[in-house]
N, C-alpha and C positions, 0 to 999 in steps of 0.2 A: 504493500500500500504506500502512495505518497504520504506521507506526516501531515503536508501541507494542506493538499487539493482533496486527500481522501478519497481516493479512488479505490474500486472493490474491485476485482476479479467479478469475470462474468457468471462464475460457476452462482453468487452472490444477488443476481439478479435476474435469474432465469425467469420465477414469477414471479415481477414486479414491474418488468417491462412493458408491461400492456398499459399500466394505467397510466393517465392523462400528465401525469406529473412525478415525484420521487416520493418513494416512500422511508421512512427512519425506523427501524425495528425499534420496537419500544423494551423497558425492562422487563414488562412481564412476559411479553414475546422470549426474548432471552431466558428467562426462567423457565418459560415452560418448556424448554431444550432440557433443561436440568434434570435431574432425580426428583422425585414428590416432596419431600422437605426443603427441597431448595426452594421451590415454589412457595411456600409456606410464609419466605422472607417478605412477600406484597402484605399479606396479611387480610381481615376484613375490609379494611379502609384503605384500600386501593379506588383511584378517582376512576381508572381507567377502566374499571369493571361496571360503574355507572355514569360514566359523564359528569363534568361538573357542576359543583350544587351554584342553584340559583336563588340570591339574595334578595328582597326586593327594600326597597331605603325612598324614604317619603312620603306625602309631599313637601320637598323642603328646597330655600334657595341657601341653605346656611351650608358653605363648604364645609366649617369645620367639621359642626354636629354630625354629617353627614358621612365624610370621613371618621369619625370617631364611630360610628355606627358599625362599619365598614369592618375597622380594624379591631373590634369586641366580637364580631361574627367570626373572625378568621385568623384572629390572635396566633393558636395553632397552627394554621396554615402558614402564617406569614413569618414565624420566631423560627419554624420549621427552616424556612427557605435561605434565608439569613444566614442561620446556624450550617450552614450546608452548602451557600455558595463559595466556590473555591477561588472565584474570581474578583470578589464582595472581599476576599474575607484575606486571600495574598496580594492581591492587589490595589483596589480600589482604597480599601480602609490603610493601610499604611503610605501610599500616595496623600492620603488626603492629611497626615499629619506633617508632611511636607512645607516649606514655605510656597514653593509652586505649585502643591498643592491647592491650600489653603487660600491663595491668592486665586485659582480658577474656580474653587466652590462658590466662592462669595460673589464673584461675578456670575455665576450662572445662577447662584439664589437670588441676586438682588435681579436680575432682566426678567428672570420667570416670575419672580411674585409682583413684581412692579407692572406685567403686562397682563398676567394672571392671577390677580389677587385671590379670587375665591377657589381659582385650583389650587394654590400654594395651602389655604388655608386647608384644603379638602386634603390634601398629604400630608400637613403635620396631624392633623383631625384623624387619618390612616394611622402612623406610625403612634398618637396617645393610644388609638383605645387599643391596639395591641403589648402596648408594654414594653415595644422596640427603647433601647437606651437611648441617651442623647452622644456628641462626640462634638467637644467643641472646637469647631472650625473657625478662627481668627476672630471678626463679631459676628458671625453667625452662626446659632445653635444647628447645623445640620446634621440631618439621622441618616442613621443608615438607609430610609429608605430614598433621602433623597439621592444617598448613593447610588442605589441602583435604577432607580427614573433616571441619572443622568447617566447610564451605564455607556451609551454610544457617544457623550460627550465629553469624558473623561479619559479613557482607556485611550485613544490617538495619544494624549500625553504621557501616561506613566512611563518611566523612564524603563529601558531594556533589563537593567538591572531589577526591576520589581517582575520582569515577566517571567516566567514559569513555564514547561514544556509539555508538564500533562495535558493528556485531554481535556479530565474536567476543569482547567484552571488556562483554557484559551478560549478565548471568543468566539462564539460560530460567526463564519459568514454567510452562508445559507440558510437561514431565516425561515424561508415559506417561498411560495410559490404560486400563480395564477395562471388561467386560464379564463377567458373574456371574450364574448362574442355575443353580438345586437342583428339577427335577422329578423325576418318576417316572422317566421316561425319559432325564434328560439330568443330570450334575451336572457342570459344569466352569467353568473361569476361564480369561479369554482378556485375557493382557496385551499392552499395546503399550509397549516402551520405546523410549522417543524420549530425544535428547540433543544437547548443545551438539556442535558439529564438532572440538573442543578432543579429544572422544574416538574419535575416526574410528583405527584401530588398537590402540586400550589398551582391551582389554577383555582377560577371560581367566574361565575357570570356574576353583574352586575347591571339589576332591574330600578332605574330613580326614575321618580318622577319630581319634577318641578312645581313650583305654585303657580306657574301659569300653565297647567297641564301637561305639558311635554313629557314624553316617557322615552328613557334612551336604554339600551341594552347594551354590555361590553365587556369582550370575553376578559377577564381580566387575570395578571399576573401577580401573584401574593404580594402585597407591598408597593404595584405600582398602580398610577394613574388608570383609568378604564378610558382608553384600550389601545395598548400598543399591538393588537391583532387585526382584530375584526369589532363590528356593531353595527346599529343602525338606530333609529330614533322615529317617530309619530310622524313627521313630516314627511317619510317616505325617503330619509336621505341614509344611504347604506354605504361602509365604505370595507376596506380591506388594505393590508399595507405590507410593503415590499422593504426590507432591508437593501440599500445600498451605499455600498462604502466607496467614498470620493478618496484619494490621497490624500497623506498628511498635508502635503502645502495648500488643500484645497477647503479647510476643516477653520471655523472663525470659532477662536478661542471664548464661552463665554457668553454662546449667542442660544437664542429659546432652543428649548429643549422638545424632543419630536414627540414625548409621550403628551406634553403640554399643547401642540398644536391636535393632536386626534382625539385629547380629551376637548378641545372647544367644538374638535368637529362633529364631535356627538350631539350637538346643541345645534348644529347649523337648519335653517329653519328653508335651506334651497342650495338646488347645484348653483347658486352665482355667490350665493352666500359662503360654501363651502370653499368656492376657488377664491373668494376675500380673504377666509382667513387664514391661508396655504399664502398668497401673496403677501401678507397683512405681517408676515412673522420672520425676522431677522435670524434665520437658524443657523446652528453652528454646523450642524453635517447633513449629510444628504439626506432622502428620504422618497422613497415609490407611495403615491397615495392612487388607488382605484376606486374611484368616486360614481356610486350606484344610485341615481336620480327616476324612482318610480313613476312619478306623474308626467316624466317628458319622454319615458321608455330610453334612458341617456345611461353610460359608462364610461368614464374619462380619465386616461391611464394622466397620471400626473407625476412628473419627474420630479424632482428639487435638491440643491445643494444651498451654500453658504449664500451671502452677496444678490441674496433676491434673485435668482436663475431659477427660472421655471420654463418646463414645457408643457403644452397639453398636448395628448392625443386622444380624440374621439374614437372608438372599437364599433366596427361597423360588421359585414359580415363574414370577413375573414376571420377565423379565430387567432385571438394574441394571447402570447406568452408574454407573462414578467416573472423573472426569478430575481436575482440579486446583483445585478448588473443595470446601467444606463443604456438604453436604446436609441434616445432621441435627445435626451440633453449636453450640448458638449461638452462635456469637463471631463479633466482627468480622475481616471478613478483605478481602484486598483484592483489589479489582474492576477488572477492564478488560472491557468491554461484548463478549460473549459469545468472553470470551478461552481460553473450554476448548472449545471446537469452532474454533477458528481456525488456518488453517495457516500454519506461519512456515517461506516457501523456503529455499534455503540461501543463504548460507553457515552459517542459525545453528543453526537444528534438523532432525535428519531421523529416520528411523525403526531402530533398531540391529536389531532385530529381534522376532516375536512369542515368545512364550510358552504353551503352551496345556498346562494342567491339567485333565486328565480323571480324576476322584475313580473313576467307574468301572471305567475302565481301568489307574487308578494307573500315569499315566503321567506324568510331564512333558516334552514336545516343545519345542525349540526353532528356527521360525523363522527365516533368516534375512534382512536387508532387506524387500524388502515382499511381506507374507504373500501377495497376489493369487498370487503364482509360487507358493508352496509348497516352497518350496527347504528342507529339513528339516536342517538342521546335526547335532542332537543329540537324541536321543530315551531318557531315563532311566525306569526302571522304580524306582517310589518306594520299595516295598514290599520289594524285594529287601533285603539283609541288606549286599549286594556292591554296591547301586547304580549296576548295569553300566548305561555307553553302549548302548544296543541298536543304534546307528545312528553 
């Protein structure tokens, strides 16, 4: 195998090839390779044997409470994920007692709460009611979780000497993965989230409703903002999100953070709205936004890096792929030789599950493990008022 690119032997992907995009053997996958006690190690409360639980929080405009809510439901989940990231826990946290550190924390708490006030508040709101410590950062009290919401903003800097060569203690770059097509016949988006093993139990959906009615949905990750994956919201606006890493010299020290631009998009009330606040946001690294607009039967793959560079592309009846790479925005970004079709076994990525949005049916389906089964977790009706689980 490359170390780097993660490449498998074909023997490795004989049946996996069919499906529309890459799949990540999960731990229980692997387990159940094992002897029966080995097995045993998932336990009862394995997510992946039931889909993640969904929470619902509201009517409320109050970040904090709401956040604090958040983080008393999932305390476990969340002191779990912390305790267990290797990348959280060798890297980031001894970076951040740094003076270079320290000096890029506070610039990216002061820009995100100064343009985010009530998400900032809805994250410290997260990390009180689970009990996460505090860590103090120069004048700013930053927690650990705001370590890991700024996980893609951070990690460009820590210096070579804090990095580390395990699996679980490198950064994935293949993220997730899309498939996108608007015909006559057919409109829908077909996501794959894939992730570090760091997240194997700490997922959770995330049901608010607002006090001016709004209800947003977002698959969320222990401890961060809802949703560095997928969601959608009342208004009919549904999105999904592509990791894409620009090169270091392309990366603005200090600038909003990506988990803070897709938690505003949850609230966006229209696709013109949505591409406001995708324009609207000075970010430090790149970012693939697939913006799923029901009432105009619309898909619009959205590029982004530092310096306000955006592209749009409208998905018409071709069908389009986005993995983890730039298609249409120019900027330098970087390259491992055909590192978005590559599969990385475990322990380090596997597949959490699919995602499939059908504009038709205004539905969104969730997926779990690997789509070939069809094991269906969660199935929301987008349009509803009540954004009932159907399933």
């Amino acid at each position: 195998m490359n170390a780097e690119c993660g490449q498998v032997s074909a023997d490795d992907k004989n049946d996996k090839e069919m499906l529309p995009f890459q799949y990540r053997e999960s731990k229980s996958e692997r387990l159940s390779r094992l002897p029966n006690e080995a097995s045993a190690e998932m336990g009862s409360s394995d997510m992946e044997s039931k889909g993640p639980e969904l929470f619902e929080v509201g009517p409320s405009n109050d970040g904090y409470q709401m956040g604090l809510l958040i983080g008393q439901k999932f305390s476990k989940e969340i002191r779990s994920r912390l305790a267990g990231d290797l990348i959280l826990q060798n890297q980031l946290r001894p970076f951040a007692q740094t003076p270079q550190g320290k000096q890029l924390i506070e610039a990216l708490s002061d820009n995100n709460r100064n343009k985010f006030p009530r998400y900032w508040d809805e994250l410290l709101g997260t990390a009180a009611g689970s009990g996460v410590s505090l860590l103090d950062v120069c004048l700013v009290s930053a927690l650990q979780v705001v370590l890991i919401n700024f996980r893609k903003e951070i990690l460009p800097f820590v210096p070579k000497t804090l990095q580390v060569s395990s699996p679980e203690s490198v950064d994935t770059i293949d993220d997730c993965s899309d498939v996108l097509v608007v015909s006559e016949d057919l409109a829908i988006a077909a996501h794959n989230e894939d992730a570090n093993v760091a997240l194997v139990d700490h997922i959770y959906l995330i049901k608010a409703k607002l006090q001016n009615g709004l209800v947003f949905v977002g698959y969320t990750y222990a401890g961060e903002l809802p949703s560095c994956a997928f969601g959608f919201n009342t208004h009919g606006l549904a999105f999904t999100l592509n990791s894409v890493p620009p090169s270091e010299h392309e990366i603005m020290a200090g600038g909003i953070g990506r988990n803070f631009v897709s938690r505003d998009l949850l609230e966006a009330t229209s696709m013109a709205d949505a591409l406001r606040i995708i324009h609207s946001c000075e970010v430090s690294v790149g970012h693939c936004y697939n913006l799923i607009y029901m009432p105009d039967r619309k898909i619009l793959n959205v590029e982004t890096t530092s310096r306000n560079r955006v592209s749009v592309r409208e998905i018409g009846t071709t069908p389009f792929f986005h993995a983890n790479m730039y298609l249409h925005l120019q900027v330098d970004q970087f390259t491992c030789q055909s590192h978005s079709f590559a599969l990385i076994p475990g322990p380090t990525l596997y597949t959490l599950c699919t995602a499939i949005i059908d504009i038709d049916q205004q539905t969104l389906s969730i997926i779990k493990g690997n789509p070939k089964h069809g094991e269906i977790s969660h199935v929301f009706s987008v349009s509803s008022a009540d954004s009932k689980t159907l399933k």
